[in-house]
C-alpha positions in Angstrom: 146.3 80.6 53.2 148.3 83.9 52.0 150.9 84.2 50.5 154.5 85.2 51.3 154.4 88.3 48.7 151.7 91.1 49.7 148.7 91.7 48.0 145.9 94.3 48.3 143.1 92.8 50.0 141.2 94.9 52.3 140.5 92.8 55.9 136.9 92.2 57.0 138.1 93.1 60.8 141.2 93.5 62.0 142.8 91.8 64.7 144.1 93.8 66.2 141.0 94.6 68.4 140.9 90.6 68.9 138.0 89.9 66.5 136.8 87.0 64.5 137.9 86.3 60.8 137.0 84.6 58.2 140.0 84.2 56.3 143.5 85.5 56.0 143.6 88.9 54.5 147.1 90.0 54.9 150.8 88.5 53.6 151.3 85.3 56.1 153.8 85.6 57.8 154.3 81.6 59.0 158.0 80.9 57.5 159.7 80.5 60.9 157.9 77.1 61.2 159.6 76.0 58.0 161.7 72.9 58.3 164.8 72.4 56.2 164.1 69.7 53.6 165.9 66.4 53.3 168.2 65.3 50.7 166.6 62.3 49.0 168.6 59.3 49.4 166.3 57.7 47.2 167.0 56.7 43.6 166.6 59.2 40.9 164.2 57.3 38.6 162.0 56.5 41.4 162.3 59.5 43.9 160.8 58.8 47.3 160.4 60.7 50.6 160.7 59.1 53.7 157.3 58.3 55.1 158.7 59.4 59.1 160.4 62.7 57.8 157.2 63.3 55.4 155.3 63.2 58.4 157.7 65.7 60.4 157.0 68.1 57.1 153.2 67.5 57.7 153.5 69.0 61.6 155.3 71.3 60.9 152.4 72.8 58.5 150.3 72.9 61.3 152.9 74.5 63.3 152.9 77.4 60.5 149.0 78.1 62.0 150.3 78.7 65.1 152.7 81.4 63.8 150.5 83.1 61.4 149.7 86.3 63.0 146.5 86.4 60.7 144.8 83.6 62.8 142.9 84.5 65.9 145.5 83.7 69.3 143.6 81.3 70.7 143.2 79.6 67.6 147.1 79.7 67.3 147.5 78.5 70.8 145.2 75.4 69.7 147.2 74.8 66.9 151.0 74.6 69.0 148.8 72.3 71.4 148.0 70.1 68.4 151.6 69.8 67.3 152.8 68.7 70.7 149.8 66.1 70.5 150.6 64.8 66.8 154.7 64.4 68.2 153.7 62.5 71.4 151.9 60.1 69.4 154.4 60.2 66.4 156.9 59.5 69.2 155.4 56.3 70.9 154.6 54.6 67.4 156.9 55.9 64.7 160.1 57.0 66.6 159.9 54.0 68.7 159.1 51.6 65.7 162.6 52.9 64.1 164.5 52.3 67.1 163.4 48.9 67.2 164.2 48.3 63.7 167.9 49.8 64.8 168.5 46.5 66.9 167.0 44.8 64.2 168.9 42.8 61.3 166.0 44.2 59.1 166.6 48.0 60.2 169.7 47.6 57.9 167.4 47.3 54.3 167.5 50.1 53.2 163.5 51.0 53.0 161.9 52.8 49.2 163.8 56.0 50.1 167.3 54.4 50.8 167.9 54.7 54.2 168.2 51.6 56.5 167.2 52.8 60.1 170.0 53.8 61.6 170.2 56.9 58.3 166.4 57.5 59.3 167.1 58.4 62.9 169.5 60.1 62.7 167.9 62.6 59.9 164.7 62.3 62.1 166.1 63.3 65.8 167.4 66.1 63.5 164.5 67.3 62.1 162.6 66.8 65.5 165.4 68.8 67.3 164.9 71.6 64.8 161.0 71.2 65.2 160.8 71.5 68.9 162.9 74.4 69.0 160.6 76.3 66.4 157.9 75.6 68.5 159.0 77.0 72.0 160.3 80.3 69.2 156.6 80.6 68.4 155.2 80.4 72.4 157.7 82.8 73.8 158.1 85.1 70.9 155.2 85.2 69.6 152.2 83.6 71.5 153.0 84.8 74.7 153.4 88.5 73.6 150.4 88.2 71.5 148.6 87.1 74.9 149.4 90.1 76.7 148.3 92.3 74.0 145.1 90.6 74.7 144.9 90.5 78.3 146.0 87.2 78.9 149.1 86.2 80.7 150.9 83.8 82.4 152.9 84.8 85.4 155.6 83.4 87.3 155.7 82.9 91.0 158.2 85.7 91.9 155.5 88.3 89.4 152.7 87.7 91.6 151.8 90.3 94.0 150.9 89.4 97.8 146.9 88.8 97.3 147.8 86.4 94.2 150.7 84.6 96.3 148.2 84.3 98.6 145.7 82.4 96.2 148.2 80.0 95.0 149.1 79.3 98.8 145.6 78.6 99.6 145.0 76.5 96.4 148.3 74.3 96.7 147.2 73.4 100.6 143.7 72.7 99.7 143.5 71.1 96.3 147.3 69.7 95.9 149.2 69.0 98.5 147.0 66.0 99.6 147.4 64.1 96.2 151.2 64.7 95.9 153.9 61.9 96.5 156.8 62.8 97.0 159.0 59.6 95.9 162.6 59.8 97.4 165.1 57.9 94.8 167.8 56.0 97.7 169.1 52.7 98.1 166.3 51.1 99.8 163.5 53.0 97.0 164.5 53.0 93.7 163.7 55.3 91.0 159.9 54.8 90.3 158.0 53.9 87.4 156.7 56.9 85.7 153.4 56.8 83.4 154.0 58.0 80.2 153.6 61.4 78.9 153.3 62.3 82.9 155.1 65.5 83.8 157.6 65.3 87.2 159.7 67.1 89.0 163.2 66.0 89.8 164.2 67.4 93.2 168.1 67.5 94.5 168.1 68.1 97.8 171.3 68.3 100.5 171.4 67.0 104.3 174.8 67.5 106.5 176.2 67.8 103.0 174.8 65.0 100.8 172.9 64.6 98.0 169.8 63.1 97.5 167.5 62.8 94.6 163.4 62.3 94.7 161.0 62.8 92.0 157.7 64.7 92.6 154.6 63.8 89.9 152.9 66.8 88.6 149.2 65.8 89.1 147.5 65.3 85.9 143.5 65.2 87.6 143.6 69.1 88.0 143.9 71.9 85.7 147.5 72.6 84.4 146.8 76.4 85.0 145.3 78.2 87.5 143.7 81.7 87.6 144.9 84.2 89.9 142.8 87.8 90.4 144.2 90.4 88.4 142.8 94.0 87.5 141.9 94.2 84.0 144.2 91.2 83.0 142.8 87.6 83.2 146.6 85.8 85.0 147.4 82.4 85.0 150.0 80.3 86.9 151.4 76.9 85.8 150.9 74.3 88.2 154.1 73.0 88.4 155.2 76.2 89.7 153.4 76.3 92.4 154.7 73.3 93.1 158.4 74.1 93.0 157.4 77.3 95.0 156.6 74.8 98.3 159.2 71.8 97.6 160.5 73.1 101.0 156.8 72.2 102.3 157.6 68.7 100.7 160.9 68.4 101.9 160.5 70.1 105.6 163.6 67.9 106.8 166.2 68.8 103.7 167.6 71.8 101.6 166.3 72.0 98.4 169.6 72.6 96.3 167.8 72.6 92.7 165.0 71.3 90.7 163.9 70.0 87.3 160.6 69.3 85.7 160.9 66.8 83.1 158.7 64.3 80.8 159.1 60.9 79.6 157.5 59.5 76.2 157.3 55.7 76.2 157.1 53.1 73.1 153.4 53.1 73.0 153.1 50.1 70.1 151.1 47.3 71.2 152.7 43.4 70.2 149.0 42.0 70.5 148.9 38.7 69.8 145.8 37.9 67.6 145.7 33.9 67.9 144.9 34.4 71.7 142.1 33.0 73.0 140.2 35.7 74.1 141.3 39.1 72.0 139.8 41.4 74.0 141.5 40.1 77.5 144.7 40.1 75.2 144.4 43.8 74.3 143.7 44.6 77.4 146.9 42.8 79.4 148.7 44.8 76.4 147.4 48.3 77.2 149.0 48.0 80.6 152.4 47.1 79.0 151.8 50.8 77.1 152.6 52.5 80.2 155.7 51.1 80.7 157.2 50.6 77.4 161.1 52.3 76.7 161.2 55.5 77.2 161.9 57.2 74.1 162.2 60.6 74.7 163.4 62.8 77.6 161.9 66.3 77.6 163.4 68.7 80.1 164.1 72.4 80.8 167.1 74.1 79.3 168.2 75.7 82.4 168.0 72.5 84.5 170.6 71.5 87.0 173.2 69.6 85.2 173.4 67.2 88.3 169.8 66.4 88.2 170.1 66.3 84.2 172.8 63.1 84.6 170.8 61.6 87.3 167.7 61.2 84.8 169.8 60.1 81.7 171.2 57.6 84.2 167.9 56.2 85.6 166.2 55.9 82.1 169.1 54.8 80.4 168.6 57.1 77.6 171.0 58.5 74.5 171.6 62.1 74.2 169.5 62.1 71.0 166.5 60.8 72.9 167.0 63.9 74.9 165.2 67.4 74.4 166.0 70.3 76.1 163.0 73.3 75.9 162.8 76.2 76.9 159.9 76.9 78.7 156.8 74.8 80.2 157.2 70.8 78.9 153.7 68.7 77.5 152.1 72.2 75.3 149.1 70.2 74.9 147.7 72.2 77.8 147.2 74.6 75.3 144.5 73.1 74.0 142.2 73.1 77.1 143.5 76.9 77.6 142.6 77.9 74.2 138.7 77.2 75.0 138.5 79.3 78.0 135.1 81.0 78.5 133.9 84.4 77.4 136.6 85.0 74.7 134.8 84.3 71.7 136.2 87.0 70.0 140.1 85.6 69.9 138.7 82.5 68.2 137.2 81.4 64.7 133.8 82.4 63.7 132.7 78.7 64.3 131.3 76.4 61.7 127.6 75.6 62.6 126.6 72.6 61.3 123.2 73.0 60.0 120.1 71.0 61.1 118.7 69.4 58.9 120.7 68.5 56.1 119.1 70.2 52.2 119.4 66.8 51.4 116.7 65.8 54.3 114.6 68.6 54.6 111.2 68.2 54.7 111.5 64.5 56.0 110.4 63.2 59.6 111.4 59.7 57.7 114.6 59.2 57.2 113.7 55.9 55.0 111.5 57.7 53.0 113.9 59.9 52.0 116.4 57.8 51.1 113.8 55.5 49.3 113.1 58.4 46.7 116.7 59.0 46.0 120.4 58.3 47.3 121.5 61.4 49.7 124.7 62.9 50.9 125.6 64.4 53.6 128.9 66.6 54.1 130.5 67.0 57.6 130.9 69.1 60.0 129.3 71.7 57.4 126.2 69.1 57.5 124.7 67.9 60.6 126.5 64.5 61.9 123.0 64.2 63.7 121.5 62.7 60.0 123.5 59.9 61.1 122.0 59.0 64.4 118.8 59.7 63.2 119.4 57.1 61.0 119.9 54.7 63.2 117.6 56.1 66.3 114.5 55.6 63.3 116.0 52.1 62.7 116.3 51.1 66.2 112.7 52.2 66.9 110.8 51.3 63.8 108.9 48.0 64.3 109.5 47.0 60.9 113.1 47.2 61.2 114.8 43.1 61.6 118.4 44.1 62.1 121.2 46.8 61.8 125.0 45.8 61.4 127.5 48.5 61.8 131.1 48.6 62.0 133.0 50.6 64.7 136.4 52.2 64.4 136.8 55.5 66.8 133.8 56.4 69.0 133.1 58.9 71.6 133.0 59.1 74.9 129.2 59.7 75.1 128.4 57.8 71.9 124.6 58.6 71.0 125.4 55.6 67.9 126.1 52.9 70.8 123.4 54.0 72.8 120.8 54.3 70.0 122.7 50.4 69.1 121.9 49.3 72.5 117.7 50.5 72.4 117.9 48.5 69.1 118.8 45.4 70.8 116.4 45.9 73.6 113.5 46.5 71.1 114.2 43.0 70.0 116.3 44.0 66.6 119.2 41.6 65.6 122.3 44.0 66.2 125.6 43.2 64.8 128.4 45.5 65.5 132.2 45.2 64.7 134.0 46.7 67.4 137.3 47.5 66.3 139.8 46.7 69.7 142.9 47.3 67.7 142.2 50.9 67.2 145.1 52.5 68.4 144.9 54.7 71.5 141.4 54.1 71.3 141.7 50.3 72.8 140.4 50.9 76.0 137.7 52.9 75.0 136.3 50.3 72.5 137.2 47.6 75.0 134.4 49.4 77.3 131.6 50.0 74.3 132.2 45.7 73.2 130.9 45.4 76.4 127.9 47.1 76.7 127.2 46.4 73.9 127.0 42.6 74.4 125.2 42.9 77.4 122.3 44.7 76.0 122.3 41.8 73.5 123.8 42.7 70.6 126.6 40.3 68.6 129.6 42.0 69.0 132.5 41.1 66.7 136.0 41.9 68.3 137.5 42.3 64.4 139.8 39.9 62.2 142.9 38.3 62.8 145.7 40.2 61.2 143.6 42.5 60.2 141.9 46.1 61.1 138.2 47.0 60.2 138.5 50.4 59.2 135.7 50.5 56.3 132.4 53.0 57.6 129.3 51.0 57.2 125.7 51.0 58.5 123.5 48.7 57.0 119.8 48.5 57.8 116.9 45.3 57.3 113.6 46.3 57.0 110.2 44.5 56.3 108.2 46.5 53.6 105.4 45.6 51.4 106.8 45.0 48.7 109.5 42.3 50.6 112.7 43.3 52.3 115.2 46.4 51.6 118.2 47.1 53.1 119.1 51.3 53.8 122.8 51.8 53.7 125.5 54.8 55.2 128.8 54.6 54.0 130.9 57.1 54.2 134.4 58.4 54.6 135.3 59.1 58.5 134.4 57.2 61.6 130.9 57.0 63.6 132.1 59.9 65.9 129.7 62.9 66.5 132.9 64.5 68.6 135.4 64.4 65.9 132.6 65.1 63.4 132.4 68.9 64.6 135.9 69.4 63.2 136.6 66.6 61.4 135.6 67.0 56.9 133.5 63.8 55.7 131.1 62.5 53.4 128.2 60.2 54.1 126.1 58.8 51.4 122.6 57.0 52.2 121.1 54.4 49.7 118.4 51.9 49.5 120.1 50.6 45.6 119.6 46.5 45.4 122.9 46.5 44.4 124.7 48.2 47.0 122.3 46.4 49.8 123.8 43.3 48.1 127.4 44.6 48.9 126.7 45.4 51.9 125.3 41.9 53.0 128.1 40.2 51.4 130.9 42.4 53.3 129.1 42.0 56.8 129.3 37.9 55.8 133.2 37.7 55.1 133.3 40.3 58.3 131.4 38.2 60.9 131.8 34.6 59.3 133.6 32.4 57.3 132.2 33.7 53.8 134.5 34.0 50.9 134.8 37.2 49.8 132.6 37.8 46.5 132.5 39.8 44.0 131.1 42.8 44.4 128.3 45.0 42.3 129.4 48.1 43.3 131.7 48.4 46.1 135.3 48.3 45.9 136.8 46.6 49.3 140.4 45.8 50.8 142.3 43.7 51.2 141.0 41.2 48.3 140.3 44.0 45.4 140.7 47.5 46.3 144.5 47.5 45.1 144.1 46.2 42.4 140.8 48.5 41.5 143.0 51.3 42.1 145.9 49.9 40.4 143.6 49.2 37.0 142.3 53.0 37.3 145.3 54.5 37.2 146.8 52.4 34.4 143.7 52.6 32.4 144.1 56.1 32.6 147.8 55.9 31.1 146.7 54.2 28.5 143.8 56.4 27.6 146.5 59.0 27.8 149.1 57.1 25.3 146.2 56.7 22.9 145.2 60.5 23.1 141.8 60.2 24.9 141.0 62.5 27.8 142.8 61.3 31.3 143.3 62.8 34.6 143.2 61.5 38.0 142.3 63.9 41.3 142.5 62.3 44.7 142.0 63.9 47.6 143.6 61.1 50.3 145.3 61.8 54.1 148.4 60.0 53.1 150.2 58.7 49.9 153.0 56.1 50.9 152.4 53.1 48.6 155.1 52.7 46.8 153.4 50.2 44.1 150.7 53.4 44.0 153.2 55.9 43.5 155.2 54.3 40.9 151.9 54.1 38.7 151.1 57.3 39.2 154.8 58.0 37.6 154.3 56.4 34.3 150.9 57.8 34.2 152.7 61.5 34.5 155.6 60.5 31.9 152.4 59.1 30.0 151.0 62.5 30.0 148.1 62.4 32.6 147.3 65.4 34.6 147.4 64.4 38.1 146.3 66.9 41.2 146.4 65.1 44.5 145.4 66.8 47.8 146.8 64.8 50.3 146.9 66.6 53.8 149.7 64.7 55.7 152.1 62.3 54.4 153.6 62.0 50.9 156.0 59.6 49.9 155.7 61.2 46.3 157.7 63.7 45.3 155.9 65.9 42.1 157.7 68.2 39.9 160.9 66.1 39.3 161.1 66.4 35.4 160.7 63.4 33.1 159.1 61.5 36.0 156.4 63.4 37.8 156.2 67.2 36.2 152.4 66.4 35.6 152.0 65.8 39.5 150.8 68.2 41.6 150.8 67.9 45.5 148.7 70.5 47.5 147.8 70.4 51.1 145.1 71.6 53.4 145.7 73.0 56.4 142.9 75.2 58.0 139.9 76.0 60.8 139.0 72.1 60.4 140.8 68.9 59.5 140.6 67.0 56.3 139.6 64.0 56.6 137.6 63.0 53.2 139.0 60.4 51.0 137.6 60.9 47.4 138.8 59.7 43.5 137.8 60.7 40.6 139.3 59.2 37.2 138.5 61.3 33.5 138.3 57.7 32.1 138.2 58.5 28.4 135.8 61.3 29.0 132.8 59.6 31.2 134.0 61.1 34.5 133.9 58.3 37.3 134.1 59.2 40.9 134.4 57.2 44.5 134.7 58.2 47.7 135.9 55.7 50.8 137.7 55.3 53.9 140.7 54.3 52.4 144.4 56.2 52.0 146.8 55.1 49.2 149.1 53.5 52.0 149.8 49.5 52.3 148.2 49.4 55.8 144.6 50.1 53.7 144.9 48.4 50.7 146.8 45.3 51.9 146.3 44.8 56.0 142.6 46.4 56.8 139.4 46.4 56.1 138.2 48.8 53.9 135.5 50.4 51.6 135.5 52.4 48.4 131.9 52.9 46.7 130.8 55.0 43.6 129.0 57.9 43.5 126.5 57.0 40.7 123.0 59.3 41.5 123.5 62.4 38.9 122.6 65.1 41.6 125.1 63.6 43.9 127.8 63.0 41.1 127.4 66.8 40.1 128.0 67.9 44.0 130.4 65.8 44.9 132.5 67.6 41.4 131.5 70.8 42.9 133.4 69.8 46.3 136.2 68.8 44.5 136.2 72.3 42.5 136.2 74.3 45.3 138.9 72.3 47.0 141.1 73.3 44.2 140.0 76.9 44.1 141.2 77.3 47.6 144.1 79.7 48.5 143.7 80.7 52.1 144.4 77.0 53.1 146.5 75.1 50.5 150.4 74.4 50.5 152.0 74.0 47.3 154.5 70.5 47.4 158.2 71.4 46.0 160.1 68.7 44.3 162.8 69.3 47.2 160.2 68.0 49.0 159.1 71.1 51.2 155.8 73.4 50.9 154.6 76.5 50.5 151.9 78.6 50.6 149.9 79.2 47.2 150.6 82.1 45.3 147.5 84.6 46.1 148.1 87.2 43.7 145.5 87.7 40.8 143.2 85.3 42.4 140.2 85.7 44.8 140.6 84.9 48.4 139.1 81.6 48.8 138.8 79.7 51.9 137.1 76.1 51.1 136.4 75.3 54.4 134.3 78.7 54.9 132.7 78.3 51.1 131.8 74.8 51.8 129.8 76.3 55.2 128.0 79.2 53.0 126.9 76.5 50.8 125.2 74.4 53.2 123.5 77.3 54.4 122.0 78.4 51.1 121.5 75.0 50.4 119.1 74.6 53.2 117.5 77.7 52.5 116.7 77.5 49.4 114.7 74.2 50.1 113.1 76.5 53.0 112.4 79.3 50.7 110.3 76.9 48.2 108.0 75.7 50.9 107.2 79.0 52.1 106.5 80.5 48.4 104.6 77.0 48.0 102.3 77.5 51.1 102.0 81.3 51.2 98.4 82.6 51.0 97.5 83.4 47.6 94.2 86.2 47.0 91.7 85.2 45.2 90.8 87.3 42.0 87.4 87.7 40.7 86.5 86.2 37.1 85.9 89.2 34.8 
């Protein structure tokens, strides 16, 4: 990502004509979406950022995307949409989590940055406050001008002309009006139920001189916008306008006196109780309590009727913090849908096209062969997740294939890895999958996959009690001549080929004896009652991956105190262990270099001197999302490097289950380095961490534009085609020369 300061780079295209780039070429210009940072509270030889307000920091780096003018529109459209998606989901788990600890005698411990909960909310409705209003600044300031420079614009019902009021008439009386409700709010019907995250209308309406309320739900089965005919201008409406335009066609018998859309966010947290007889009827009773948990947030328009406004704070019972006031359309994670409208490629990223096949695979109709020669890697989405479910589509057919055991976190919808699961069973293979139920938000779609899965025959494991399984695991049996071998994926991110489009991760495939040892061992603790062992190669949670990483980073100080070489880089999601954190101290005031890229939350604060001036915090913001967790450790000079699904918080090392493995084959050790390099080489992307806790952009001048994310793509690419080149030089046709 640029920099504030200017520096001479001449742009591939300009945007102004609404073409593609690759990377930022000019000064950024993203500083509205800074948040102001928070005093720590915490104390001064262990300084500590609040994990909630950390996280607030985090959105609001995506919410610098969506301001810098050097990103395609749509693509800054797609990132407000994505910071109104990380708050409704921040609001339901974490916001509601530190109300409840309000009511709570334990909400007044101070927590590692030493605020009890009642210090935490109030700094975090604060912050949010702030937040929200930066992003309606960006959508009518900047978005929504930028739009109309491109031809795109959303009009209101009184800027239509007669033909377009006509085709929003015509569309309301055939497509809406049948699946609205008005619900009147009297003595005899009180005020309804609402779903959560649904958008409504509140309606105050007058007969021989009374009031009376009713609410009107915004339909959420149709599109949010619709497309009227314009010349030269693609026009949009927002549906709830059109709705407000025929309340009196709701209302036939009353006057419509004034109106208010609004939006209610719910505690979304599950209380599941794990000792239940049957988990998965549990989970499900619990999903329906989601929909009407508290409501902790009220979302409404600024100019709203201030009648209406009390009638809503007095039906939900909420606090005027809990209330937000915005001006202009509530629930911008519309946005998202609208950013991928058809035939505007142009106002969007170049996309990153995975390529097909992997370097690492080319050549190879057998997957097991492959792997048999040599251990293989596979980097996402710059790689094709479809080495994956080739993987296990070979497995499920291949006669000499006994069983496959995989472990399940997040899924999609259309999961070609359940369905190639499911042909495994019925071709007679022992299938074992761990279905995790407690997934959050993804409950009910795992809830459907257990199923299926169990009725094409495979043994379906619900997960542990107290625990999660997040570890990513495939592990394969098959009968060979020499005896049995197991084939093993492990990687970073979940068995997803949606996510993996956008998503970064690392896959490794391996036949080692070793690691096939691991892996049977971790699938017997999983599915049984098997102690947990100890393990050849792999490093799991909860029983040894804290203390692995504990030992590293101490071995590393003490390396350092005796004047070896040291140095840790971790590239994680989140740092929040405190126990973590206050070993990666000493090891700074010990003298170890540590770089850490850690893309959301961070509890850390680096730069504070005496304590953590050998720290340094970047994060990665860009085209994709960072997902990859990797480690590596100078140990003394012999370089050691992992790669897992765990983050440095205590819900991995202490409450889930999860897997770290090394990276041990010399071609792989050498590429996974070079990732790591050009991670660190990036300056399109990266946010420097302040010690007052904030970010900004890296400093661009004197270096060379680097964008990892498009680098990491190029490199695939050539990757591929070098392997291409070398069987077309090896097969070419060669003349024959006569002997002299």
């Amino acid at each position: 990502m640029s920099d504030k300061k200017k520096e001479e780079v001449k742009p591939k295209k300009d945007n102004k004509d609404g073409k593609e780039k690759d990377g930022r070429t000019k000064p950024h210009t993203a500083a509205k979406a800074h948040l102001k940072p928070t005093k720590l509270c915490s104390a001064p030889d262990f300084p500590y950022h609040n994990r909630e307000l950390s996280w607030m920091d985090f959105n609001s780096r995506v919410l610098e995307e969506a301001f810098e003018k050097e990103n395609p529109i749509l693509e800054r459209l797609n990132f407000l949409a994505i910071t109104a998606s990380n708050l409704d989901e921040f609001f339901m788990v974490r916001v509601a989590g530190v109300m409840d600890r309000m009511h709570s005698p334990k909400g007044k411990k101070p927590d590692e940055s030493g605020m009890g909960a009642d210090k935490q909310f109030e700094l975090l409705t604060e912050k949010i406050h702030d937040f929200a209003k930066k992003q309606y600044s960006c959508l009518n300031r900047s978005l929504i001008p930028a739009l109309r420079k491109n031809k795109l614009r959303f009009l209101k019902m009184e800027e239509l002309n007669k033909n377009q009021r006509a085709q929003t008439d015509k569309y309301f009386d055939k497509f809406i009006f049948p699946i609205l409700t008005p619900l009147a709010v009297d003595t005899s019907r009180p005020f309804p139920l609402l779903m959560n995250k649904s958008l409504n209308i509140a309606v105050r309406l007058s007969k021989e001189g009374e009031d009376i309320f009713a609410v009107v739900q915004v339909p959420s089965i149709v599109s949010r916008y619709f497309e009227v005919e314009s010349d030269g201008v693609r026009s949009f409406v927002m549906l709830e306008d059109i709705i407000i335009a025929k309340l009196p066609q709701l209302f036939e018998l009353y006057k419509i006196k004034a109106y208010l859309p609004f939006r209610i966010t719910r505690d979304g947290d599950l209380d599941i109780d794990e000792e239940a007889d049957d988990l998965l009827v549990e989970i499900k009773h619990s999903l329906k309590k989601r929909q009407r948990g508290d409501p902790v947030r009220l979302e409404m328009s600024v100019h709203g009727d201030e009648a209406l406004k009390n009638f809503l704070v007095q039906m939900l019972g909420v606090s005027t913090k809990e209330i937000y006031e915005v001006n202009g359309p509530l629930d911008l994670t519309f946005l998202s849908k609208f950013a991928r409208l058809d035939g505007l490629d142009s106002l969007r990223f170049k996309p990153i096209v995975p390529v097909e096949p992997p370097s690492d695979f080319f050549g190879y109709d057998d997957v097991f062969q492959a792997i048999r020669e040599k251990d293989r890697m596979v980097h996402h989405p710059y790689e094709s997740f479809d080495s994956v479910i080739k993987f296990i589509n070979q497995a499920a057919k291949d006669p000499d294939v006994l069983a496959i055991k995989q472990t399940l976190y997040r899924v999609s919808g259309h999961s070609p890895i359940i369905a190639a699961l499911i042909k495994a069973a019925e071709n007679g293979k022992q299938v074992t999958v761990l279905v995790e139920l407690k997934a959050r938000f993804d409950e009910e779609n795992n809830i459907g996959w257990a199923k299926k899965l169990e009725k094409a025959g495979c043994h379906v494991i619900y997960g542990l009690q107290g625990l999660k399984t997040h570890c990513k695991i495939v592990l394969v049996v098959r009968k060979e001549e020499d005896g049995l071998r197991r084939y093993l994926h492990m990687g970073t991110g979940n068995y997803n080929d949606s996510t993996a489009r956008f998503y970064t991760d690392i896959g490794m495939f391996t036949c080692n004896e070793e690691f096939g040892e691991d892996a049977s061992s971790l699938f017997n603790v999983i599915t049984g009652y098997s102690t947990p062992p100890v393990y050849n190669k792999m490093k799991v949670a909860p029983m040894g991956l804290r203390d692995f990483f504990e030992e590293m980073i101490r071995h590393e100080t003490e390396n350092a105190a005796a004047g070896l070489p040291s140095g840790i880089v971790a590239k994680i999601n989140s740092l929040v262990d405190p126990e973590i954190i206050r070993l990666l101290y000493e090891a700074s005031k010990a003298g170890v270099k540590i770089t850490l890229i850690v893309r959301g939350i961070c509890c850390l604060v680096p730069g504070v001197k005496g304590i953590s001036e050998n720290i340094t915090v970047r994060s990665i913001v860009g085209q994709l999302l960072e997902h990859s967790r990797i480690f590596i450790f100078e140990n003394g000079g012999n370089r050691k490097i992992y790669m897992g699904s765990a983050d440095w918080m205590q819900r991995n090392l202490d409450k889930r289950v999860e897997l770290v493995f090394p990276i041990e084959d010399p071609d792989l050790v050498d590429r996974s380095f070079t990732i790591m390099e050009t991670m660190l080489k990036d300056v399109l992307n990266t946010r420097i961490q302040l010690p007052d806790t904030s970010y900004e952009l890296l400093d661009r001048r004197g270096k060379k534009p680097h964008n990892c994310q498009r680098e990491f793509s190029d490199m695939a690419k050539k990757s591929l085609q070098a392997k291409e080149t070398v069987v077309i030089e090896e097969n070419r046709f060669k003349p024959m020369t006569p002997k002299i």
